[in-house]
Every structure is written in C-alpha cells, then in structure tokens.
Steps between C-alpha positions, in 0.01 A plus 500: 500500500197248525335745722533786265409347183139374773456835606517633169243224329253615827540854410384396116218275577421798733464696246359295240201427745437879595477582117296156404217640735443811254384240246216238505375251279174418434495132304215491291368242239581723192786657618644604815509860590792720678399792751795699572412696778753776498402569108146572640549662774563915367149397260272459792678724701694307771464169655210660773277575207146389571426413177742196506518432828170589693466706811745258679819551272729358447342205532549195271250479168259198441544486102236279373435472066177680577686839671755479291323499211246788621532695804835493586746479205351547175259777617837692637694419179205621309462839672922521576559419134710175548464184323144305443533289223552074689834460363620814677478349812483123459807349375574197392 
C-alpha cells in the first residue's frame, strides 16, 4: 500500500512539473508578470516562430525590462491586439 500511495504522489509531482514549465514568472519591482507559454503559442504561430525565439528556436528568451517593454512584448501585444496598459501584465 505504501508503495502505491509513492508511486501515485511521483506520478502527480510528475505532472505538476511538466505543466509548471508552460508558465514563467518574471518578478519585477511593480509587479510580477506571468508568461504562459501555451496561451501564446497559436498567436505567434508555434513555439519555432522566429519572432520569439530567433533563428535557433526553441531556445530559451533573455527577458530584460528594456525588451519587454519594446521589442519583444509590448510591440507584439500592440500589433497582436493583447494587453498594454502596466497593470495588465504586472501584478501585484
């Protein structure tokens, strides 16, 4: 029975941690801000897009306030039509 009920919590933090890597958070002084990948994903057309990721995607993003506050995020929400306004993003 103790093996079981083991098994079973390895299968759950299994599949907590595959789903936790869809979302990051970006801690920032006035608010931190949630990136859930999936939810962006069919916008920029699939997770090889080079407009996200470069010319070697996937490959991991270097977020900084300066790209996401022009190049890479608000400049897509602006054109895409998502949310620009701080408190969008940045929660408290």
């Amino acid at each position: 029975m103790k093996k079981l009920l083991v098994a079973l919590m390895l299968v759950a933090f299994a599949a907590t941690a595959a789903l936790a890597g869809d979302v990051v958070t970006y801690e920032c002084k006035n608010g931190n801000v949630t990136f859930n990948h999936k939810a962006h994903e069919g916008y920029a057309g699939g997770c090889n897009n080079a407009a996200c990721h470069g010319d070697a995607a996937p490959a991991k993003i270097e977020v900084t306030k300066d790209t996401a506050h022009k190049t890479l995020c608000k400049d897509c929400h602006t054109k895409m039509g998502g949310p620009t306004k701080c408190g969008d993003c940045h929660k408290k």
